[in-house]
C-alpha positions in Angstrom: 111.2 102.2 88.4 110.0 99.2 89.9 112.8 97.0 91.9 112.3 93.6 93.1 114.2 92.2 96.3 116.3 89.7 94.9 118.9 87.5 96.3 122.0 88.7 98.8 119.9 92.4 99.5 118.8 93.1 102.5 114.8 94.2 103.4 116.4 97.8 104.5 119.1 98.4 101.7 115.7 97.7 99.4 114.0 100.2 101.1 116.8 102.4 100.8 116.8 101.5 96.6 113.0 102.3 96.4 113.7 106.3 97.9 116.7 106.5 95.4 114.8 105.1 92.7 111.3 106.9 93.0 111.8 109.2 96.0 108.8 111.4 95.0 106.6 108.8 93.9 107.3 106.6 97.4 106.9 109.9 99.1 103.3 110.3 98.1 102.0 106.8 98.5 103.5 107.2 102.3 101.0 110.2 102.4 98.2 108.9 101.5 98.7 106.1 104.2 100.0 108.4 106.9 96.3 108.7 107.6 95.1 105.6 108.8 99.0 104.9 110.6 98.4 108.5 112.8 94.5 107.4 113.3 96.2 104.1 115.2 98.4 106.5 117.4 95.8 108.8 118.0 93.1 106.2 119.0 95.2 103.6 120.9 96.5 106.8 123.1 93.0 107.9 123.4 92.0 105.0 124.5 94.6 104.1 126.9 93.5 107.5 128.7 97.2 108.6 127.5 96.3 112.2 126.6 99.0 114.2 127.0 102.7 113.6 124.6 106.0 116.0 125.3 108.2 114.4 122.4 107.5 111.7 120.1 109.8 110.0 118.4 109.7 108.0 115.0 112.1 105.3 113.7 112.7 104.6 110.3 110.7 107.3 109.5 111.2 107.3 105.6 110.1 110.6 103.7 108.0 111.6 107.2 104.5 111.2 106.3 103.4 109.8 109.6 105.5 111.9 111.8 104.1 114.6 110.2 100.6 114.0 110.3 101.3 113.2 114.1 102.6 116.4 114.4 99.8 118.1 112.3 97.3 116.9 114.9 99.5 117.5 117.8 99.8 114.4 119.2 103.0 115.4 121.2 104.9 119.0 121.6 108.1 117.7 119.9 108.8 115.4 117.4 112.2 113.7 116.7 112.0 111.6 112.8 115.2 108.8 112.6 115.9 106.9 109.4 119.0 105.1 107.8 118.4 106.1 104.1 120.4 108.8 103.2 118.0 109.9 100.7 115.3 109.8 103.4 116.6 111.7 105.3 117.7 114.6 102.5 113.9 114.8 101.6 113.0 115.2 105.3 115.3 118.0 106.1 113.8 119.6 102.8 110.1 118.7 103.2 109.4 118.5 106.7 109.0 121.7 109.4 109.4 121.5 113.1 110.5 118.0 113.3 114.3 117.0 114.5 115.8 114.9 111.5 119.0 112.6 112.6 120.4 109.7 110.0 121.5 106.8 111.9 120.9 102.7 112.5 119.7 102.4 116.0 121.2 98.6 116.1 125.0 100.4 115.4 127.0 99.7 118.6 127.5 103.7 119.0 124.1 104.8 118.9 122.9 106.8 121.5 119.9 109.4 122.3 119.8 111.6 125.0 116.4 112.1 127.4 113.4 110.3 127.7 110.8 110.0 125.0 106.7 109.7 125.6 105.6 107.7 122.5 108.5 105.9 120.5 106.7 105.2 117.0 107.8 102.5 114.7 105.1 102.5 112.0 105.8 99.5 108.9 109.2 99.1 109.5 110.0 95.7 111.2 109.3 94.0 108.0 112.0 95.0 106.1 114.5 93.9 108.5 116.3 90.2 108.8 116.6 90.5 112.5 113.5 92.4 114.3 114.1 91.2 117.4 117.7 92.7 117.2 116.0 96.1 116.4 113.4 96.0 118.7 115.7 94.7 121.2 118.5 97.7 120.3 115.3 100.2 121.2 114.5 99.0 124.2 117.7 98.4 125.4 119.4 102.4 124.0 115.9 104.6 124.2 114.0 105.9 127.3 110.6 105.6 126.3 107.4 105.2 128.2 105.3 103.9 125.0 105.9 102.5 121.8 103.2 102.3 119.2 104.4 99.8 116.8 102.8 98.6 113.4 102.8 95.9 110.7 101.4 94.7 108.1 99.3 90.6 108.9 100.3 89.4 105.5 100.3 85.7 107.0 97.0 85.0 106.5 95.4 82.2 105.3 94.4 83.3 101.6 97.9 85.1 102.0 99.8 81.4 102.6 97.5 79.6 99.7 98.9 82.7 97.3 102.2 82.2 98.8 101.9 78.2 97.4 102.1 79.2 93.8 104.2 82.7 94.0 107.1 83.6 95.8 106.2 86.1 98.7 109.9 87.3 99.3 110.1 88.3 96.1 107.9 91.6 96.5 108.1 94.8 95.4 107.9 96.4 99.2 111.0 94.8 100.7 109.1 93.3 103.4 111.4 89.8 104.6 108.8 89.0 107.5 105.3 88.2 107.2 102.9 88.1 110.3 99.6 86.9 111.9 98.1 89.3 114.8 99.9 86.2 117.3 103.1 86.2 115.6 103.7 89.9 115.8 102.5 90.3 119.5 105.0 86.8 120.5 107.7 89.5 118.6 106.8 92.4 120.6 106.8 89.6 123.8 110.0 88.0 123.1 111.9 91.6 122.9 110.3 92.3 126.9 107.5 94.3 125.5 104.1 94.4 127.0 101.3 94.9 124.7 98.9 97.2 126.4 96.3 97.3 123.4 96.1 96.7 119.8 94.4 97.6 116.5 93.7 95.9 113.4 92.3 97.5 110.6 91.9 96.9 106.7 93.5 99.9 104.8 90.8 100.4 101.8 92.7 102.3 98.9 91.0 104.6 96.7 90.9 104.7 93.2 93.7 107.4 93.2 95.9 104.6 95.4 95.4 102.6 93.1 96.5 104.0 89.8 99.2 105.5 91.6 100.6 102.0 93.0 99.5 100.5 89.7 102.2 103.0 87.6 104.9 103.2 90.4 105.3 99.1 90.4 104.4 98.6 86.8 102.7 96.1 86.9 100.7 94.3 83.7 97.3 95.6 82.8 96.0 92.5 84.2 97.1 93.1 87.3 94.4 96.5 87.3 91.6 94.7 87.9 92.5 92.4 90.8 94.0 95.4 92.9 90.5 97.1 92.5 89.1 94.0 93.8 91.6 93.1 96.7 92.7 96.8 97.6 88.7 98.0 97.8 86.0 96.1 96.3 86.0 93.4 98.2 87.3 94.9 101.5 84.5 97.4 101.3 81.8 94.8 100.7 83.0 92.1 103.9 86.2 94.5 105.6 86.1 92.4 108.9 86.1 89.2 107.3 88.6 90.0 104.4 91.3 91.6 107.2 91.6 88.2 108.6 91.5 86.0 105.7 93.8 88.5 103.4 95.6 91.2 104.3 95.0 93.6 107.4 97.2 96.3 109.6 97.8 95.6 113.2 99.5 98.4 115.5 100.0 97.7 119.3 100.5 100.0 122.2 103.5 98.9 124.2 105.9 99.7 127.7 108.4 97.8 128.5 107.4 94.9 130.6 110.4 95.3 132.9 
C-alpha cells in the first residue's frame, strides 16, 4: 500500500507506516540496495587504511539489510543493529543472525550504550528526520565511536529543484523531509563537530527487477513505467557522472569527531 507523507506526520513516524504497511515488500527493496550502501563502508574504510573493525554499530537500521551485508563480508567482529520502529525491529530479531537488535530513539533523554564502538553506521536515515542536527548531535554527544560512515541521498540538485517547481517534493512516497547537495550534507556533518575524513558519491543504477518491484510497491500510473526506466537506468548508464550531479546521486562520508 502506497502512503504519502502528508501534513502533521513526521519523516520517521512515515517510515515507521511504510514497515507496517509493506514490511516485506520495504524489506526487499532495502536488499537489493544494501549492496552499493556496504560497498561505501567497505571502500571508504579501505581506503582510509582502516582495516581492522571490533564492533559496528548501525542506527536506524530498518529491516537490517546493510548491517547484514556488512556483517556477511566481515567488516567488523560484532555488529549491534538500532531502530525505532517497532515493526523493524520484530523482523530483525526474526530475520537477522548474529547481530545485537535493541528498539530505541537515540535523541530520548535516557538513552545510553555502554563501550566504545569502531564504525558507527547511519546509512539513509537523516532524511527522514525534522531535526538531523539534533540526531547527529545526540550520537556524538551519547556514543563512543572512533568513525562514523554516514549516507544520504543529493536529491537537491539542479534538475531535482526545476522538478521541485511544478511538484511538491515533501510530498514523496520515501518520507525523506531533507533534501541535500554534496555541500549541504558535509556543512550538516560540520555543524554537529564532525570531521569529514573522505567521501563518496555514486549513482545507484536500478535494474529492471528494481524497477518493477518499486513500480508495484508505490503504485504508481503506468505512465510513470517508462520514466523510471529512463531516470533509474537508461540514462544513468549512458552519462552516470554527469547525471549524479544534475539528478539524483548517493553521497556517504567517513567521519571522527573533530574534537
Amino acid at each position: 500500500m502506497a502512503i504519502e507523507l502528508g501534513s502533521g506526520l513526521s519523516g520517521r513516524d512515515h517510515y515507521d507506516g511504510l514497515f507496517r504497511a509493506g514490511l516485506d515488500e520495504e524489506a526487499e527493496l532495502s536488499k537489493r540496495s544494501a549492496v552499493d550502501r556496504a560497498n561505501s563502508v567497505q571502500i571508504l574504510l579501505q581506503e582510509s587504511g582502516i582495516n581492522s573493525a571490533t564492533r559496528l554499530v548501525e542506527l536506524g537500521a530498518g529491516t537490517g539489510s546493510v548491517i547484514s551485508e556488512c556483517r556477511n563480508r566481515g567488516v567488523a567482529s560484532s555488529f549491534t543493529a538500532v531502530e525505532y520502529s517497532s515493526s523493524a525491529v520484530d523482523y530483525l530479531r526474526r530475520n537477522t543472525i548474529g547481530i545485537d537488535v535493541i528498539q530505541a530513539d537515540i535523541t530520548a533523554a535516557d538513552f545510553q550504550m555502554e563501550g566504545s564502538i569502531d564504525i558507527l553506521l547511519i546509512s539513509h536515515v537523516v532524511e527522514h528526520l525534522e531535526d538531523p542536527h539534533a540526531f547527529l548531535a545526540a550520537a556524538r554527544s551519547k556514543l563512543d565511536f572512533s568513525y562514523a560512515v554516514i549516507e544520504v541521498p543529493l536529491e537537491d540538485l539542479p534538475l531535482s529543484r526545476l522538478k521541485a517547481l511544478v511538484k511538491d517534493r515533501t510530498k514523496n512516497l520515501a518520507g525523506h523531509v531533507q533534501f541535500y547537495t554534496r555541500k549541504t550534507f558535509e556543512d550538516l556533518l560540520t555543524s554537529c563537530d564532525l570531521e569529514v575524513v573522505r567521501s563518496r558519491t555514486y549513482f545507484p543504477i536500478q535494474t529492471p527487477d528494481d524497477l518493477r518491484l518499486t513500480f508495484k510497491k508505490d503504485q504508481m500510473p503506468a505512465w510513470r513505467y517508462p520514466l523510471l526506466w529512463m531516470t533509474r537506468r537508461l540514462i544513468p548508464q549512458m552519462v552516470p557522472d554527469t547525471w549524479s550531479r544534475l539528478y539524483h546521486a548517493n553521497c556517504a562520508a567517513l567521519c571522527r569527531k573533530s574534537r
